[in-house]
C-alpha positions in Angstrom: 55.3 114.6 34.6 55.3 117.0 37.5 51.9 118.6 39.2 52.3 121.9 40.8 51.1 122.6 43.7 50.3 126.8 44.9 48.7 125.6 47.8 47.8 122.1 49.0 44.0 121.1 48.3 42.0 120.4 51.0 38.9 118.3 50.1 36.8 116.5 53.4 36.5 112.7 52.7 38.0 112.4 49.2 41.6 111.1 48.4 43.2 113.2 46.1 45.3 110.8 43.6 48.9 112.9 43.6 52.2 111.4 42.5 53.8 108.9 45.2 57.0 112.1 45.4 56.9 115.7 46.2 59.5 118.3 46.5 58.7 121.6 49.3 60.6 124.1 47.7 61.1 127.9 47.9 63.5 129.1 45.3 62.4 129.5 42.1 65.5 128.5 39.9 68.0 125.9 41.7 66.0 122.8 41.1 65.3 122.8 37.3 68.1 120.3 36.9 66.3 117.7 38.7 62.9 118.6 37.8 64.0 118.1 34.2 65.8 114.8 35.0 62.8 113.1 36.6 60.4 114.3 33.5 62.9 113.1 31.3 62.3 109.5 33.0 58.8 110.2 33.2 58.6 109.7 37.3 55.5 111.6 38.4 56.7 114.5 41.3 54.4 117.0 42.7 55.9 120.8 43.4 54.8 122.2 46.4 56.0 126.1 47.0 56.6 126.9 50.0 55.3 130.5 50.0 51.7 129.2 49.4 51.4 126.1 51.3 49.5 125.9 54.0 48.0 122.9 55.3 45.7 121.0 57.7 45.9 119.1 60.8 43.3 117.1 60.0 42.2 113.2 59.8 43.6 112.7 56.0 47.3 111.4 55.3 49.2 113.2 52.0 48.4 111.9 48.8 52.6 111.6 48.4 54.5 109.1 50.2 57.8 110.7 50.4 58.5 114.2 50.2 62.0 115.3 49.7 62.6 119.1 51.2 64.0 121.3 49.3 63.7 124.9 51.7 66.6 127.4 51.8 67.6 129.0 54.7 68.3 131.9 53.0 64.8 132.1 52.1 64.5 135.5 54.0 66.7 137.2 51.4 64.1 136.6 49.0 61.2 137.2 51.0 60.2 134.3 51.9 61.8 134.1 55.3 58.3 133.6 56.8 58.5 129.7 55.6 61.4 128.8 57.5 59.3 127.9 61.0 56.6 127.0 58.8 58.7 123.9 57.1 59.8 123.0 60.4 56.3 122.4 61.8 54.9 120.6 58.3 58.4 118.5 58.1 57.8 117.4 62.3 53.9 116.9 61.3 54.7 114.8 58.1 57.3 112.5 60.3 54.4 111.9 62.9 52.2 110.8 60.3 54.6 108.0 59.2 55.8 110.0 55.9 58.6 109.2 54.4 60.7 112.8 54.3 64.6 113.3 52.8 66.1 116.1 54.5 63.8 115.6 57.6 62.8 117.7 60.9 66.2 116.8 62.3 68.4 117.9 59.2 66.3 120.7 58.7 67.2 121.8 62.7 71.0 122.0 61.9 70.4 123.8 58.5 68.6 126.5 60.2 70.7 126.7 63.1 74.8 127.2 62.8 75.2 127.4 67.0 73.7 124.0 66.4 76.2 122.5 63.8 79.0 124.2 65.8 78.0 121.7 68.5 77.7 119.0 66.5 80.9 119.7 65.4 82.6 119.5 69.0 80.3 116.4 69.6 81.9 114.4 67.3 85.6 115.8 68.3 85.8 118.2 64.8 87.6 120.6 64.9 85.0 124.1 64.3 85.8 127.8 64.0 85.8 128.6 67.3 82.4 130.2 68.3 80.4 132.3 70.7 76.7 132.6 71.1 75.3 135.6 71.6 71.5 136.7 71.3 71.5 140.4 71.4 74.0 142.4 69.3 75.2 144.1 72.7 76.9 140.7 73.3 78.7 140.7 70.6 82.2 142.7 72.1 82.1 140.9 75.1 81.7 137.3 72.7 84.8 138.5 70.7 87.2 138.8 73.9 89.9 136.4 73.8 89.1 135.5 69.9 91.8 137.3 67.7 90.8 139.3 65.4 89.8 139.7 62.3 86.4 138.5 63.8 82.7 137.8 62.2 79.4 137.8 63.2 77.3 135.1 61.6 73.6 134.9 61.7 72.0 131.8 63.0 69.6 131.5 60.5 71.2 132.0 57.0 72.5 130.4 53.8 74.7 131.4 50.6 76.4 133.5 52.8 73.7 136.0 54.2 73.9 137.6 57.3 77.9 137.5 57.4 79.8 140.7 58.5 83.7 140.9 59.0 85.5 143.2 61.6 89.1 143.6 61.5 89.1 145.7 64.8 87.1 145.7 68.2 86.6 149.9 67.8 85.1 148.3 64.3 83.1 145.6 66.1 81.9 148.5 68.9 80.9 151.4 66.4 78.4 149.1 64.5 77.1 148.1 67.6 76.6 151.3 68.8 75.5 152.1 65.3 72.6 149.7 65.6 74.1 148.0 62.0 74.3 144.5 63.5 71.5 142.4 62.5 71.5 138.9 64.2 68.6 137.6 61.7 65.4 136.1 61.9 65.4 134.1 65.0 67.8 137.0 67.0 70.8 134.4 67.4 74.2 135.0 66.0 77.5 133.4 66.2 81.0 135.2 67.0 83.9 133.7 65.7 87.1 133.9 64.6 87.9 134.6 60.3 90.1 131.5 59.6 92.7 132.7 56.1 92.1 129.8 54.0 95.6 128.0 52.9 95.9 127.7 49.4 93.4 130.3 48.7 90.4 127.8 48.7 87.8 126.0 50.6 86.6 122.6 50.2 82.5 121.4 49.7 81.7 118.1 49.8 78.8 116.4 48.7 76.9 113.9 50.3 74.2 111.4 49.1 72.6 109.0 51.3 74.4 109.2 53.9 78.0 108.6 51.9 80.7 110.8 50.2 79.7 111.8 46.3 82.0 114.4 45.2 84.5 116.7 46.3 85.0 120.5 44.7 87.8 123.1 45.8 86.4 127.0 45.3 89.6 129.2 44.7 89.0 132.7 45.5 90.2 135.9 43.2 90.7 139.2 43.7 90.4 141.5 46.7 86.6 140.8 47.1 87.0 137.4 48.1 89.7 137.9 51.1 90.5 134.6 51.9 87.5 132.7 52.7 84.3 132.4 50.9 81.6 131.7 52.7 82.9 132.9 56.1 82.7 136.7 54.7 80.2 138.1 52.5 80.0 141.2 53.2 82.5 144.0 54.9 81.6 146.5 57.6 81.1 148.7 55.5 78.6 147.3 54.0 80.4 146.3 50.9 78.4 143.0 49.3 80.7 139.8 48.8 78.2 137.6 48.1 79.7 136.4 44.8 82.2 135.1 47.2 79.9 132.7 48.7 79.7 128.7 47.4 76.4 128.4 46.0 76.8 131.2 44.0 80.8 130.5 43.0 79.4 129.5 39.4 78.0 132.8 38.4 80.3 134.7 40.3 83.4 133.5 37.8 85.3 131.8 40.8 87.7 129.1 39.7 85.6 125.3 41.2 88.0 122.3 40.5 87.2 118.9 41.2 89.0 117.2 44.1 89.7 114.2 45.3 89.3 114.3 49.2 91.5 112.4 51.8 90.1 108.8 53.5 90.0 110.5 56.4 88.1 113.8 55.9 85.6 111.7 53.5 85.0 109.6 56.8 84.6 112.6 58.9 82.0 114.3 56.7 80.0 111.3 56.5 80.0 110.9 60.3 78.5 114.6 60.6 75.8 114.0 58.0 74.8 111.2 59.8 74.9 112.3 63.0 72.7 115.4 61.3 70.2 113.0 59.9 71.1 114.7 56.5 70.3 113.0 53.2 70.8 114.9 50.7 73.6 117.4 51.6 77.2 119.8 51.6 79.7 120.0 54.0 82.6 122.8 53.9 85.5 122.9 55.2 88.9 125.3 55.5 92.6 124.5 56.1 93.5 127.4 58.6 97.2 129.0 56.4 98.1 129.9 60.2 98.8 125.9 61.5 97.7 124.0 58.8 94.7 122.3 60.3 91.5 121.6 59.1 88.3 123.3 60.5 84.8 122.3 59.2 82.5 125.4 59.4 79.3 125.0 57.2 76.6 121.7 57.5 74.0 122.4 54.8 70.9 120.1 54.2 70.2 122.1 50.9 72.7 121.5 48.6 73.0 122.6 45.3 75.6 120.5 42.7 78.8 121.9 40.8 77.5 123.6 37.5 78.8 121.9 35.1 79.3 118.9 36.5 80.7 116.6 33.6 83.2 118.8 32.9 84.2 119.6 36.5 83.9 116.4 38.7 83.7 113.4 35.7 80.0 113.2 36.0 76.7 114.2 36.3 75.4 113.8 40.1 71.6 114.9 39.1 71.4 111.6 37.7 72.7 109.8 40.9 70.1 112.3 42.9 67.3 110.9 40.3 68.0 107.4 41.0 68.1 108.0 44.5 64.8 109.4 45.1 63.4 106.4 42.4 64.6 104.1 45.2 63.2 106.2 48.3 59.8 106.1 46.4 60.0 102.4 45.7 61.2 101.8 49.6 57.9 103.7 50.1 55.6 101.4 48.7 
């Protein structure tokens, strides 16, 4: 049975009795899968949507005990961009009051900021597109010196692609500045970097639950749309849309998603990032580079979404693993 939630009661000296797991979520669609799952096995879950919470800082704990977050960093292409900051604060205020949360203030950090997982990246000695920082889009030519072009600009603050724009050229790169057409996204922070052609005409995802390797799935691209890499370019300079090119969306776009086996070593590598992350639940990419063969991980994502069609694809169905995962968080709970 699950309880929804439009905005979280607040009620001075009473205890509300709410189901020992909640999910903070913002989009409307992704997580039927599970929902369905845990009322299947009848595990009480409260929903709690994101653009009406609010809540207090106030003398009572949550009625949950562990709350799994569930908030997109693309929420701003849906206008819900305002709950980005806000889940921050509620995730870091949950923590401090001793709640259990999946996906936690720390994870959340790195979803919502790719300078952030670029560091990680060169933390743990992986390679990473290679990347410059820039905070006003006036940077952005001086950033792309020394980078060879084809070049993007990546906002800060995105997921499923948003906020991606490819320029072959730096008179390309200089007109949209000068245009005013480059939008470095909510929190004014982008990243300049180098587009990496994907050998093979793929990229990789990987799954992670718990800290460990789940599944692997290669997304071919087809067609002129797609270029070479998915989720590095979703949209042109000229404004053309690609974001059927982008992961999340693969499914519905028609792209070809195999499942993969991935090497010891880039299994080991993944887990080491989502670790280091503090990432539950979570989706790594990564790209082999067609230019010198070596692999590049580019995209750390604390929301991740699973394969559709998962039997068919990877051998089996990883909603059921999630399900049994979060029975055991609730149970570690008390």
């Amino acid at each position: 049975m699950s309880v929804s939630s439009s905005a979280v009661a607040i009620r001075k000296g009473e205890q509300l009795d709410r189901p020992a797991l909640a999910f903070l979520y913002e989009h409307p669609q992704w997580f039927a899968q599970i929902f369905a799952e845990l009322e299947r096995r009848k595990v009480p879950f409260e929903k709690i949507f994101i653009p009406d919470h609010f809540y207090e800082v106030g003398p009572q704990r949550p009625g949950f005990k562990v709350l799994f977050n569930r908030m997109s960093p693309s929420a701003n292409s849906r206008q819900h961009g305002s709950g980005i900051f806000h889940t921050l604060a509620y995730l870091e205020h949950l923590q401090l009051q001793g709640v259990r949360v999946i996906n936690g203030a720390k994870a959340f950090r790195y979803e919502i900021s790719k300078a952030a997982q670029a560091s990680l990246l060169k933390s743990l000695g992986l390679r990473f597109l290679p990347s410059r920082i820039i905070h006003s889009p006036q940077q952005a030519p001086a950033a792309a010196e020394g980078l060879r072009y084809p070049v993007i600009v990546k906002a800060n603050t995105g997921g499923s692609g948003k906020g991606i724009t490819r320029f072959n050229t730096k008179a390309e790169l200089a007109a949209a500045v000068a245009a005013g057409k480059l939008d470095l996204g909510n929190d004014s922070v982008a990243l300049v970097q180098e587009f990496i052609p994907a050998r093979g005409g793929f990229i990789t995802r990987i799954e992670t639950l718990g800290g460990n390797y789940l599944y692997a799935i290669k997304v071919h691209l087809t067609g002129e749309t797609f270029d070479l890499c998915p989720a590095d370019i979703c949209q042109t300079s000229g404004g053309q849309s690609l974001e059927n090119a982008c992961v999340v969306e693969a499914s519905k776009a028609g792209l070809k998603v195999e499942g993969y086996e991935a090497p010891a070593k880039v299994a080991s590598d993944i887990e080491r990032i989502v670790r280091a992350a503090g990432i539950d639940v979570g989706g790594i990419e990564y790209i082999v580079d067609d230019r010198d063969g070596n692999i590049y991980y580019y995209d750390i994502n604390a929301l991740s979404n699973f394969v559709a069609d998962a039997p068919r694809v990877i051998g089996f169905n990883p909603v059921e693993n999630l399900a049994d995962y979060l029975q055991d968080e609730v149970r570690r709970a008390g």
